[in-house]
C-alpha positions in Angstrom: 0.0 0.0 0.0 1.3 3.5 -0.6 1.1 6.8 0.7 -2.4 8.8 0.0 -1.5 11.7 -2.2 -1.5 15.0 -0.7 -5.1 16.5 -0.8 -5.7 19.4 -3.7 -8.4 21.5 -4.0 -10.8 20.5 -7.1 -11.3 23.9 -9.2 -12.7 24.3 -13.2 -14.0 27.7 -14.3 -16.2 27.5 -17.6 -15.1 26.4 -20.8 -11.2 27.0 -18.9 -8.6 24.9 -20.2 -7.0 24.3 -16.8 -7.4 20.9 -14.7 -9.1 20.3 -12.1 -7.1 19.3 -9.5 -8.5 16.7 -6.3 -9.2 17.7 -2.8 -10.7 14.5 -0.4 -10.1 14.3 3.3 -6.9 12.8 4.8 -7.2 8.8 5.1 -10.1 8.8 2.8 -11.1 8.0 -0.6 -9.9 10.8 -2.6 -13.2 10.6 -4.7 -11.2 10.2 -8.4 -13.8 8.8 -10.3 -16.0 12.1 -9.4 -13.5 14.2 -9.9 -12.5 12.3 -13.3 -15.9 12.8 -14.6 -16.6 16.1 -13.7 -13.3 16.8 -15.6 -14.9 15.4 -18.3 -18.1 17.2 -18.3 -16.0 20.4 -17.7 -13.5 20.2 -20.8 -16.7 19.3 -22.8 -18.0 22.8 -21.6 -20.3 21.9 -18.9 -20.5 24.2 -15.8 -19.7 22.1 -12.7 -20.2 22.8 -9.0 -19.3 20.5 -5.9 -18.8 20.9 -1.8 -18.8 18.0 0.8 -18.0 18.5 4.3 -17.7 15.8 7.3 -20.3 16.4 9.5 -18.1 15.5 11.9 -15.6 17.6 12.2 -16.6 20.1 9.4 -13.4 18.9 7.0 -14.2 19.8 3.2 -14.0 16.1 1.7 -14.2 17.6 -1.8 -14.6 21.4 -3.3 -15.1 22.6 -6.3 -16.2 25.8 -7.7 -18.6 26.1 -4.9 -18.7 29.9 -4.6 -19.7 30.0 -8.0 -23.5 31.0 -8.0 -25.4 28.8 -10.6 -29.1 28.1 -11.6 -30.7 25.1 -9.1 -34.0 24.7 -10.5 -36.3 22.7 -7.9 -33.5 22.7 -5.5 -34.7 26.3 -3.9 -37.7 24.6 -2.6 -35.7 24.4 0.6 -35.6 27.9 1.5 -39.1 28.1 1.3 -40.4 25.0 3.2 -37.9 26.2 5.8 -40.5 29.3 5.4 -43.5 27.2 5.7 -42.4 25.4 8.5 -41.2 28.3 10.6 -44.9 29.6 9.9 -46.5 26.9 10.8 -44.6 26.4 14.0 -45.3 30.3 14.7 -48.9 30.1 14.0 -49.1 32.2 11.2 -49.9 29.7 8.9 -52.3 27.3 9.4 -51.0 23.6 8.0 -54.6 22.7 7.7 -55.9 25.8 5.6 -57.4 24.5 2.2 -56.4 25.6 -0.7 -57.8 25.5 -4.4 -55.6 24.6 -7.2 -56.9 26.9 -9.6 -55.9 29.5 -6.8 -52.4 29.8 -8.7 -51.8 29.5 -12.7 -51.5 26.1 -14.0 -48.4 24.5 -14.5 -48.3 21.6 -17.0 -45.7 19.9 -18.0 -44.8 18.2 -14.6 -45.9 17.4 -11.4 -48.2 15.2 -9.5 -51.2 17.1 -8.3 -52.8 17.9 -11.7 -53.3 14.2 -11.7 -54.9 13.7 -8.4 -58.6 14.6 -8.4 -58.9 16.5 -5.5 -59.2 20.2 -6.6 -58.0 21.5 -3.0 -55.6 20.4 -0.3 -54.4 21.6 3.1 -50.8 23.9 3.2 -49.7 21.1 4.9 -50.2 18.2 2.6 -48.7 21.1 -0.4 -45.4 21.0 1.7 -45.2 17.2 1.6 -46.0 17.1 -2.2 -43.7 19.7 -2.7 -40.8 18.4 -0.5 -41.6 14.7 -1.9 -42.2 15.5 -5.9 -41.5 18.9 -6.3 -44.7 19.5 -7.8 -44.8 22.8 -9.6 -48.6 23.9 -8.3 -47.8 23.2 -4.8 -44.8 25.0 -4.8 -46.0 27.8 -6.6 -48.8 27.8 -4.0 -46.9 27.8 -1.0 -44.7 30.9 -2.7 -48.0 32.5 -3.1 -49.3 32.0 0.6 -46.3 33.3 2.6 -45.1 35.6 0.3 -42.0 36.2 -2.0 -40.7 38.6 0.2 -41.0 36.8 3.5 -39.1 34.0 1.5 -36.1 36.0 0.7 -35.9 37.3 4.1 -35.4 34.0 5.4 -32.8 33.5 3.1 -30.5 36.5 4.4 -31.7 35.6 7.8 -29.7 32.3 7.4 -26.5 34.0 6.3 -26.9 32.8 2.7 -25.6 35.4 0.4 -25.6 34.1 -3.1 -28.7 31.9 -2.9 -32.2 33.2 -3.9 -35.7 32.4 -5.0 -36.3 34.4 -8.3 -39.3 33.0 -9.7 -42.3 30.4 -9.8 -42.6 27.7 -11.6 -43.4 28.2 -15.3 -44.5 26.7 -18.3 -43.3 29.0 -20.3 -40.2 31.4 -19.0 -40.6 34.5 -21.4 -38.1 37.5 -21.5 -40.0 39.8 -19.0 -39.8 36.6 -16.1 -36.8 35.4 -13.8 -34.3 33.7 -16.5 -34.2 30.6 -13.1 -36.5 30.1 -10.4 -33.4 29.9 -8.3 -30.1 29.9 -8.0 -27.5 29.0 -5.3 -24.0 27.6 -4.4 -23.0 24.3 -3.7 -21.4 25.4 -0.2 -24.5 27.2 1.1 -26.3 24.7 -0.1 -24.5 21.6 1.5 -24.1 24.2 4.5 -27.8 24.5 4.8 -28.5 20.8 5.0 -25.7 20.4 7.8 -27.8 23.1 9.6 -30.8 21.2 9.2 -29.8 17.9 10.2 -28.3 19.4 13.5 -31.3 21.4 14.5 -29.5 25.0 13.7 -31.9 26.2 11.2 -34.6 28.1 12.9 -34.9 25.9 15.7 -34.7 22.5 16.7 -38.6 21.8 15.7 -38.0 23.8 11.9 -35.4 21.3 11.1 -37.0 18.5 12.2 -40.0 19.4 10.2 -38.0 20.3 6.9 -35.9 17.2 7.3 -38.2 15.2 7.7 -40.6 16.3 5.0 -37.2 16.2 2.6 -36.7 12.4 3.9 -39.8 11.6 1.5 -38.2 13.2 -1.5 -38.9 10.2 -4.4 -36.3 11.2 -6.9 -33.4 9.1 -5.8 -31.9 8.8 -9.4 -28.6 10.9 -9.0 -26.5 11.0 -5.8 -28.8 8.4 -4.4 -29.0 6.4 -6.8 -25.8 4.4 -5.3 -27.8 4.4 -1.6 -30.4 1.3 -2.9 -32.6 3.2 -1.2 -36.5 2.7 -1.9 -37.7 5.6 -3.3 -41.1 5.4 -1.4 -39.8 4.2 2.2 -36.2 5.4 2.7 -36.7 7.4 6.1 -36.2 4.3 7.9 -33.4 2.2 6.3 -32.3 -0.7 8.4 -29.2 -0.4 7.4 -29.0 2.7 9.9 -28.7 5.1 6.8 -29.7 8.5 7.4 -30.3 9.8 4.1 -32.2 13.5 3.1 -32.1 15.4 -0.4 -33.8 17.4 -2.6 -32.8 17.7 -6.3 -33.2 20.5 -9.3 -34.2 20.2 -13.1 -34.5 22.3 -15.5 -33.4 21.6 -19.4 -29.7 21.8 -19.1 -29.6 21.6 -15.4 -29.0 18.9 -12.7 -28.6 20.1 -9.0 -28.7 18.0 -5.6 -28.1 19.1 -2.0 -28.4 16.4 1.0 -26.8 14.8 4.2 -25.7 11.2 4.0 -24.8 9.4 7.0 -23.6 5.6 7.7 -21.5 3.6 10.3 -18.4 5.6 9.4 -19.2 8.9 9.3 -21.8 11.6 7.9 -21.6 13.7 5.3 -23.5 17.4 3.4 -23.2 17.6 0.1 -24.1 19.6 -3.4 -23.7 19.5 -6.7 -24.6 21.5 -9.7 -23.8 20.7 -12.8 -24.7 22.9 -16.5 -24.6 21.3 -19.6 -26.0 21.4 -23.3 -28.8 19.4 -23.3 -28.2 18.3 -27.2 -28.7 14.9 -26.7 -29.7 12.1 -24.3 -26.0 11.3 -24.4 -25.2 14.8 -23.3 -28.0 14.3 -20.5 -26.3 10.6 -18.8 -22.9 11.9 -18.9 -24.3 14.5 -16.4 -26.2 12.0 -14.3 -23.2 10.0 -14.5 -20.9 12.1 -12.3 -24.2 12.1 -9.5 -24.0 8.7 -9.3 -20.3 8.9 -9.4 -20.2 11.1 -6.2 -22.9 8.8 -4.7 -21.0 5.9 -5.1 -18.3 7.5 -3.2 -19.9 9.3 -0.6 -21.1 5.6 0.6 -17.6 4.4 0.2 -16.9 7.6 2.3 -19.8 6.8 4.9 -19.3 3.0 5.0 
């Protein structure tokens, strides 16, 4: 066995030409194949973002660009549950207020309420679909109720400087609307799930509501996709895995934020990643580098 190289710290700007060089804590994996693939999706002019820090002991496993403010797509549903919740805990908001769909303007090209045939449903069953599917109309109803403004107050209220909630969710984006519906950096982002799991955001009863509404997020098809975790029933694994995350899409856009935890150790992570959706090619090589990280992150916590 040899010596563990020396840690580097993983860096790609846009289109550079430079490498990327590696950063992974000391006595670890050093999380290669990740940073091979996001090398990869960098020189082929993708936009790439990554953080992971122990939860331990706060060492940065692996950095990346992760000052670098980028479009997150679903992903900024986080801020505003975190909004909900603090509502609903303050008594401001009533979890049990109905709401009609056609309250908001439909959205049509995803999401799982306009399938369901109820035509109204309590704030609190809209956080659950929106922290479990991300549907459009019950996140754009939410943003609605408590307000775009209280939203980004909460934000800056929890130190994060370059994230924000721009928009709703559209099915059309034209020139006079938000170009995102929000944007963000990996480190806030994996910064804000750390605060979550330990009970810092808020207070201890916020994050415990956020988490676990996030622990019933369904699209375990990038990071998690290495956790064989059932999609529908992960918040109990028997395996003693503590796994939360939420994820972004938009065309040309993949973003995930969560905490993974195991036997070993516990980790917060985020990745964003930019790309030119040209082909379905184009697409997996992108989703490849998620599972990449995921595979490592259970090496990591196992």
């Amino acid at each position: 066995m040899g010596t563990p190289p020396e840690p580097a710290m993983l860096r790609r700007s846009l289109r550079s030409t430079r490498r990327l060089p590696r950063r992974a804590a000391i006595g670890r994996r050093t999380f290669t194949s990740t940073t091979r693939a996001l090398e990869q999706l960098a020189d082929a002019g993708a936009q790439v973002s990554v953080y992971v820090t122990d939860l331990d002991n706060d060492t940065e496993v692996l950095t990346g660009d992760d000052h670098v403010t980028m479009p997150i797509a679903g992903l900024g549903v986080v801020p505003l549950l975190i909004e909900v919740a603090a509502g609903f805990e303050a008594g401001t908001l009533d979890p049990l207020e109905i709401v009609e769909r056609s309250s908001t303007e439909a959205v049509t090209t995803s999401g799982m309420w306009r399938h369901l045939w109820a035509p109204a449903l309590p704030l609190g069953d809209l956080a659950v679909l929106a922290a479990s599917t991300g549907d459009p109309i019950a996140v754009n109803i939410l943003l609605q109720r408590v307000g775009h403004h209280r939203v980004l107050r909460r934000i800056e209220s929890l130190g994060l400087r370059r994230t924000a909630v721009l928009d709703r969710f559209r099915d059309v984006r034209g020139p006079d609307d938000a170009p995102h519906v929000a944007v963000g950096t990996t480190r806030e982002l994996a910064g804000l799930f750390s605060a979550l799991v330990n009970s810092k955001v808020v207070d201890a009863a916020v994050s415990s509501q956020v988490s676990e509404w996030l622990s019933l997020n369904h699209d375990l098809t990038l990071v998690a996709a290495s956790t064989g975790l059932d999609p529908f029933a992960h918040d109990h694994d028997p395996h003693g895995l503590l796994f939360i995350n939420k994820t972004g899409r938009d065309r040309g856009v993949r973003a995930e934020a969560g905490v993974l935890a195991g036997p070993r150790a516990g980790v917060a992570y985020a990745m964003i990643v930019c790309f030119d959706d040209l082909s379905i090619a184009h697409r997996l090589r992108a989703h490849d580098a998620f599972r990449l990280l995921g595979l490592e992150l259970m090496e990591y916590a196992h």
